[in-house]
C-alpha positions in Angstrom: 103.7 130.3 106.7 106.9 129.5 108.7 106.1 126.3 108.8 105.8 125.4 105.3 109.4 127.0 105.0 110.4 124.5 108.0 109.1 121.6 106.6 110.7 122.5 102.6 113.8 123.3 104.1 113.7 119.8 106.2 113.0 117.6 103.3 115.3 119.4 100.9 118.2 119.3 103.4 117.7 115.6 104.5 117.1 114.8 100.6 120.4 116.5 99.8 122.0 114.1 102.7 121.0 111.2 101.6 121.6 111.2 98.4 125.4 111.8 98.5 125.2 108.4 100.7 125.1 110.1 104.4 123.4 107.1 106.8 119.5 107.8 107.0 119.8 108.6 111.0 122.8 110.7 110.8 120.7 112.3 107.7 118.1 112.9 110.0 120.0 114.3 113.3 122.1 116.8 110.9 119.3 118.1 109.5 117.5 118.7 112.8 120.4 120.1 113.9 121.3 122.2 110.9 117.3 123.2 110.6 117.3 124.7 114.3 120.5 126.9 113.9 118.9 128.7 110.7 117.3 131.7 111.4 113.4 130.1 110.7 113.6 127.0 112.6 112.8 126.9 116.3 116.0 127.9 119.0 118.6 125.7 119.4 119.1 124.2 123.3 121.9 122.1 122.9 121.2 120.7 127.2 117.9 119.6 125.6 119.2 117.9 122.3 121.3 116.1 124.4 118.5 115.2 126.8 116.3 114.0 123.9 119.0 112.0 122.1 120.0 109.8 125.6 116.1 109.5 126.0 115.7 108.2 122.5 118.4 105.6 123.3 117.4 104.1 127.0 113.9 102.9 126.1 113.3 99.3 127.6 111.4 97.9 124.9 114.3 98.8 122.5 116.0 95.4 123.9 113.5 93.7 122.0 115.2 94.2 118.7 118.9 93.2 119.5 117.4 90.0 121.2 114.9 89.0 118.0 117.8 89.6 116.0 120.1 87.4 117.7 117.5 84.5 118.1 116.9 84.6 114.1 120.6 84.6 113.2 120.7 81.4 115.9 118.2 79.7 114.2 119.7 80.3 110.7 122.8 78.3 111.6 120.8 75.5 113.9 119.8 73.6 110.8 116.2 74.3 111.6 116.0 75.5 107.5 116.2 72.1 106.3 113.6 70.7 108.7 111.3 73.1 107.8 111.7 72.8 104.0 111.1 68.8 104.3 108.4 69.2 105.8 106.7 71.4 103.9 107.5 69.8 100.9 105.7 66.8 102.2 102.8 68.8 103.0 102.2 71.1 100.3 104.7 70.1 97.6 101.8 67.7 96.1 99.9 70.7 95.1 100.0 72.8 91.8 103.1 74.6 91.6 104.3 72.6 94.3 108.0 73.9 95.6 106.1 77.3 95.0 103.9 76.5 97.6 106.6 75.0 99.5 108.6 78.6 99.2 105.1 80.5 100.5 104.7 77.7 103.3 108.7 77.8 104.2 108.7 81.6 104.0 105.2 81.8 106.4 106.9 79.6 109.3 110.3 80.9 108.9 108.5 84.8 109.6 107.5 83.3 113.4 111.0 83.1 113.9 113.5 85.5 111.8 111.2 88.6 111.5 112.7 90.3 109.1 112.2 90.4 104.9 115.9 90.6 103.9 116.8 87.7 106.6 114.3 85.6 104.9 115.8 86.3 101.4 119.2 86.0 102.1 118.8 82.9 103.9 115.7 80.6 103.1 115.8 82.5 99.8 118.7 80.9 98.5 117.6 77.5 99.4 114.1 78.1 98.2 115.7 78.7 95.0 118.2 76.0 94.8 115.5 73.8 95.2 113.1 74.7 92.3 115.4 75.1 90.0 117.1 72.0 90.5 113.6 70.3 90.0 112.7 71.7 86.9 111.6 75.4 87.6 112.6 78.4 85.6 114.6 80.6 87.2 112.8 83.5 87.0 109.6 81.9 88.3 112.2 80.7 91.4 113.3 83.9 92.0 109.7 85.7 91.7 108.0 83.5 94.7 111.3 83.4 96.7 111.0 87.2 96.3 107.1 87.9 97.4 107.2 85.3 100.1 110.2 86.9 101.7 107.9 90.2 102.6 105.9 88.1 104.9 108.4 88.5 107.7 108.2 91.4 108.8 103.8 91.0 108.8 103.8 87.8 111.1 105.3 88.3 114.6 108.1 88.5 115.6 108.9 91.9 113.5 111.7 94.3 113.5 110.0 96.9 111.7 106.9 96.6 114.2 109.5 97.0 116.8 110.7 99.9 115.6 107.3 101.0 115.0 106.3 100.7 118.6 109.2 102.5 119.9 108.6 105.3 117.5 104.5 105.3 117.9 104.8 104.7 121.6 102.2 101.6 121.5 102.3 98.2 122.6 104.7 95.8 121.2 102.7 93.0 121.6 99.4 94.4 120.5 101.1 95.4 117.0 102.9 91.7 116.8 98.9 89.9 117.1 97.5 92.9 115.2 100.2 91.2 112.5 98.9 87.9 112.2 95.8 87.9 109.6 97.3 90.5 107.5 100.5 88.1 107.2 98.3 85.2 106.7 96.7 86.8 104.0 99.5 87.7 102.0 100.9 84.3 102.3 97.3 83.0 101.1 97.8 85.3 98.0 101.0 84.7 97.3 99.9 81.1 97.3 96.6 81.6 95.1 99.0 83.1 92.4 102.0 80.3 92.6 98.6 78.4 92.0 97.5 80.1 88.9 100.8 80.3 87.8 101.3 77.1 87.7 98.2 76.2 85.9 98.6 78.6 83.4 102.4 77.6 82.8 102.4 73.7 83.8 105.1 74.3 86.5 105.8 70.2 88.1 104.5 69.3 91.3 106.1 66.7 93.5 104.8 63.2 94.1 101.7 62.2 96.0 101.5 62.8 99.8 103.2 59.8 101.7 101.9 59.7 105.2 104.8 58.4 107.3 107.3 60.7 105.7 104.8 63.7 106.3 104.5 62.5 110.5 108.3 61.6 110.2 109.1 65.4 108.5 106.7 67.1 111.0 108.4 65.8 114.2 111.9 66.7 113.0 110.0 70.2 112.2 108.2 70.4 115.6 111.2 72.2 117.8 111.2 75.3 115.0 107.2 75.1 114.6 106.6 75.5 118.1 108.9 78.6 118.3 106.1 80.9 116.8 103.5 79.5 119.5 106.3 80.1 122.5 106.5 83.9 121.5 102.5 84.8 120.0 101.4 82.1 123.0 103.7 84.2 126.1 102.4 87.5 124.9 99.1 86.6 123.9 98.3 84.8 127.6 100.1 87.5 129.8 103.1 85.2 130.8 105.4 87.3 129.3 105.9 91.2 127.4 106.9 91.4 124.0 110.7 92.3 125.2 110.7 89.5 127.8 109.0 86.9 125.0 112.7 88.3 122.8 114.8 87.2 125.1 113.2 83.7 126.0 113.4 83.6 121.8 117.1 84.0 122.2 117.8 81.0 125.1 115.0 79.0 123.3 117.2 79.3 120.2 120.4 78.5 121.6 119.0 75.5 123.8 117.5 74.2 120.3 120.8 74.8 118.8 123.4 73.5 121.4 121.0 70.4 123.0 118.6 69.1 119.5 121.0 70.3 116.4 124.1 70.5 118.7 125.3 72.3 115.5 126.4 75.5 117.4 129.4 76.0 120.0 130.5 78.9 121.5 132.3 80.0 118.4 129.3 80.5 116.6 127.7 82.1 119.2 130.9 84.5 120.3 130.1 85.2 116.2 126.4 86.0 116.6 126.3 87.9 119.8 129.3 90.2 118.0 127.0 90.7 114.8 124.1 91.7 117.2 125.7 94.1 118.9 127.2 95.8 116.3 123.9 95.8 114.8 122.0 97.1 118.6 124.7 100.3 118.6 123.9 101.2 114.8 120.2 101.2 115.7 120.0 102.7 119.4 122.3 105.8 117.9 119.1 105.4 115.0 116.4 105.7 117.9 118.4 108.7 119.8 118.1 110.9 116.5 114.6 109.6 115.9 113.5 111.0 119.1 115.9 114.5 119.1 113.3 114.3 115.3 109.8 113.8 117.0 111.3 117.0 119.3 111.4 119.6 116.6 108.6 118.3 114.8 106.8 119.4 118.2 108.7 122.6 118.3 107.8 123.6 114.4 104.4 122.7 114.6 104.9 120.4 111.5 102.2 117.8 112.3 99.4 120.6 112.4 100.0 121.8 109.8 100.4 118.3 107.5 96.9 117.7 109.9 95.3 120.6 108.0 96.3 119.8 104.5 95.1 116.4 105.0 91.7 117.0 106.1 91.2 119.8 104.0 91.9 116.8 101.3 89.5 114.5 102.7 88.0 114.1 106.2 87.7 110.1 105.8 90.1 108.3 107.2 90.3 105.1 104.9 90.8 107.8 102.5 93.2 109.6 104.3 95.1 106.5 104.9 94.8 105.6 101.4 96.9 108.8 100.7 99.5 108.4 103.6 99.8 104.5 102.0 100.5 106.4 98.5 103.4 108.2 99.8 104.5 105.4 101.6 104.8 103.1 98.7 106.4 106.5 97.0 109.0 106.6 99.6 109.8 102.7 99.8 110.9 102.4 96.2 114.1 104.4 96.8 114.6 104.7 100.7 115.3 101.7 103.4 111.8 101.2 105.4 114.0 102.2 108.4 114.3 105.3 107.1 111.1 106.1 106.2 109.2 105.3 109.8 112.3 107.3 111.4 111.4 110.6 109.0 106.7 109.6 108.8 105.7 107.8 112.3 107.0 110.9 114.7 105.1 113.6 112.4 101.8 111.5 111.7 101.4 110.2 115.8 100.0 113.0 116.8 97.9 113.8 113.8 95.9 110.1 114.2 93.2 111.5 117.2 92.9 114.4 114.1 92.5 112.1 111.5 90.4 109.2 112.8 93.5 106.4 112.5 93.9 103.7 114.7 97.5 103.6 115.4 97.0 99.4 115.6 95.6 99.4 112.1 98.0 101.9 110.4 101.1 100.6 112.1 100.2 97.4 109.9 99.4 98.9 107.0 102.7 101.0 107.2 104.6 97.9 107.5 103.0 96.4 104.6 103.4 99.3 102.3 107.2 99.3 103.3 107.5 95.8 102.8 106.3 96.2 99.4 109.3 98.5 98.4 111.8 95.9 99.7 110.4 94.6 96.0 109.9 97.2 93.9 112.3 98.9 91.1 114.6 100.7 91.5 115.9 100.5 95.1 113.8 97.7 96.7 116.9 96.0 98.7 115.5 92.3 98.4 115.9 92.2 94.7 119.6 93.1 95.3 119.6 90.4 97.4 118.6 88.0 95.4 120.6 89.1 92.5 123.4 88.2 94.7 122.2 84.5 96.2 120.8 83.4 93.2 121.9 83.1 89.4 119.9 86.0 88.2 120.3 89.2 86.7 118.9 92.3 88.3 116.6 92.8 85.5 115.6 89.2 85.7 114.8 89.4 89.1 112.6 92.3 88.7 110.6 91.1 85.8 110.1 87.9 88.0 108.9 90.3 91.0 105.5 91.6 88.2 103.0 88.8 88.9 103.2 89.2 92.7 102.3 93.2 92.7 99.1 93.2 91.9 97.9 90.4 94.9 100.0 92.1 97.5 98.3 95.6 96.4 95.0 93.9 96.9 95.7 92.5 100.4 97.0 96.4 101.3 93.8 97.1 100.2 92.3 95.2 102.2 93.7 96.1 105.4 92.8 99.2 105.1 89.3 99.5 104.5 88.5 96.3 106.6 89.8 97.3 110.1 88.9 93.7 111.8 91.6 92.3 109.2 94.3 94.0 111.9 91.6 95.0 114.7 90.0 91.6 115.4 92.8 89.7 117.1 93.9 92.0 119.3 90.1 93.2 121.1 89.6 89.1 121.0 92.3 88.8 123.7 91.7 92.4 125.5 95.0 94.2 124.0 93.6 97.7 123.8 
């Protein structure tokens, strides 16, 4: 069949590309490009190449990604970490494993506002572990919760990835962002049931007893950066603003926060951030031009019928179809970016999910999840690189540290996708599709 030619040649080529260190969208326009000049692929029309790459670049809801990441880099140098971290020490330190908990609690609130996994690492992370190893923790246990907790990010709103999801899937931002919450709130509830067990097993020290006035003292220092999770979920959720608008109110929140409650920001810093964020926007709206010249050909080869017929000739199921798709997905996160890998999967499995019985809500989750996980996991998985560099760890260190945490996070993958509510309920509860 042609089209099993097509899609060897495709993955061979683009494999080829990005292992000698090409950039995973320029990987993915040349091979397109170099696919539909051999004589098997589908006619090259180089007025519609270029029609399809502007397209993929002038989407409105793409402003939604250079805004969210210029409001988290704001609120990484506002000084909002520290409030956050004293106040949940105060509230959750006293428990068993207690700056473990802290790290899961930190990690949770910090998601609502940096949305992304190797933000959370490279910033919270190394104050997370500062912190526990300065108060008797081993560093390896530091590193291991600092690690898992990091991958909530990207699960609670707001999310990069989801954005990028979105764009590429063509669904609403905001529906994906709610459909987010409980899956993220579990992980953080298992990541803090094993800092629990952990700690019993192992005798990790807990702080002192809770002290009320320092917890109400703590909690309104923390209230500005608390409340930022509510102003974005709250907009979106009650129809005041879309998920791009709710970005950009993230962005003048941040700096109001910054300039008039920290005043630990000038125009300096911000001259510095807005120059960060845009190099940052132009490396990922060249991304989304390639990603939609991508979904093109797929169109044009027929690939997604035919990886529609191999998959329900392997099962006609859908949690079982899913369970495969989240197989290869886990495959493909342990040595490729999770950019990467919704560019190359989400514009050849869209138009399979009618086919296949997926809710595109429910799967756009579960893919985030299952990327998330790689950001972990041997031997690519970039947050352990990061830590190795923030922290006083080995790489080898920080991976063993990563080993208690895989089996919980597998289980709440799991769970998402044989329990559709888990991503399902929140969304029908307030009418989003």
């Amino acid at each position: 069949m042609p089209e099993i030619l097509l899609l060897v040649a495709f993955i061979a080529i683009l494999m080829a590309l990005y292992a000698v260190g090409v950039p995973a969208a320029y990987s993915l326009g040349l091979t397109v490009l170099i696919i539909m000049l051999l004589p098997i692929g589908p006619p090259l029309n180089l007025v519609v190449i270029t029609q399809r790459f502007w397209a993929g670049m002038t989407s409105w809801v793409l402003l939604a990604v250079p805004f969210f990441l210029m409001a988290g880099r704001i609120m990484n140098i506002t000084g909002i970490t520290d409030d956050m971290f004293n106040f949940a020490t105060e509230l959750v330190g006293p428990l068993p494993g207690g700056l473990a908990q802290v790290n899961v609690f930190v990690s949770l609130i910090f998601s609502g506002m940096s949305g992304s996994a190797v933000a959370d690492a490279a910033g919270i992370g190394s104050v997370e572990y500062e912190a526990m190893t300065s108060n008797g923790y081993d560093g390896d246990d530091a590193v291991g919760i600092t690690g898992a907790s990091a991958i909530i990010g990207p699960i609670i709103p707001p999310s990069i990835p989801v954005v990028v999801y979105a764009v590429l899937a063509q669904r609403s931002i905001g529906t994906l962002f709610v459909a987010g919450i409980i899956p993220g709130l579990l992980m953080a509830l298992a990541m803090a049931a094993t800092a629990f067990y952990l700690a019993k097993r192992d005798g990790w020290p807990k702080e002192d007893s809770h002290d009320l006035s320092n917890l109400f003292e703590s909690f309104l220092r923390a209230v500005p950066g608390l409340i930022t999770p509510l102003i974005i979920v709250g907009g979106i959720l009650g129809g005041v603003f879309t998920a791009t608008e709710a970005a950009l109110i993230a962005v003048v929140y941040a700096i109001l926060l910054g300039v008039f409650y920290y005043r630990s920001i000038g125009l300096t810093d911000l001259i510095e951030v807005s120059k960060d964020t845009f190099e940052d926007t132009a490396s990922i709206v060249v991304i989304f031009g390639f990603a939609n010249l991508y979904a093109y050909w797929l169109t044009l080869a027929g690939i997604p019928d035919l990886i529609g017929q191999i998959l329900v000739g392997i099962s006609a199921s859908p949690p079982v179809t899913m369970l495969i798709l989240t197989a290869i997905l886990l495959i493909l996160g342990t040595f490729m970016e999770g950019t990467a890998v919704l560019l190359i999967m989400v514009p050849m499995l869209v138009p399979l999910y009618p086919t296949l019985g997926i809710n595109p809500v429910q799967f756009g989750i579960v893919m985030v999840v299952a990327l998330m996980y790689g950001l972990i996991t041997p031997p690519f998985g970039l947050i352990l690189f990061v830590l190795e560099r923030v922290t006083d760890e080995s790489l080898d260190d920080v991976m063993r540290s990563m080993i208690p945490y895989y089996l919980p996070l597998a289980f709440v993958l799991l769970l998402i996708i044989l329990v559709p509510p888990l991503t399902l309920a929140v969304p029908r509860a307030f009418g989003l599709f």
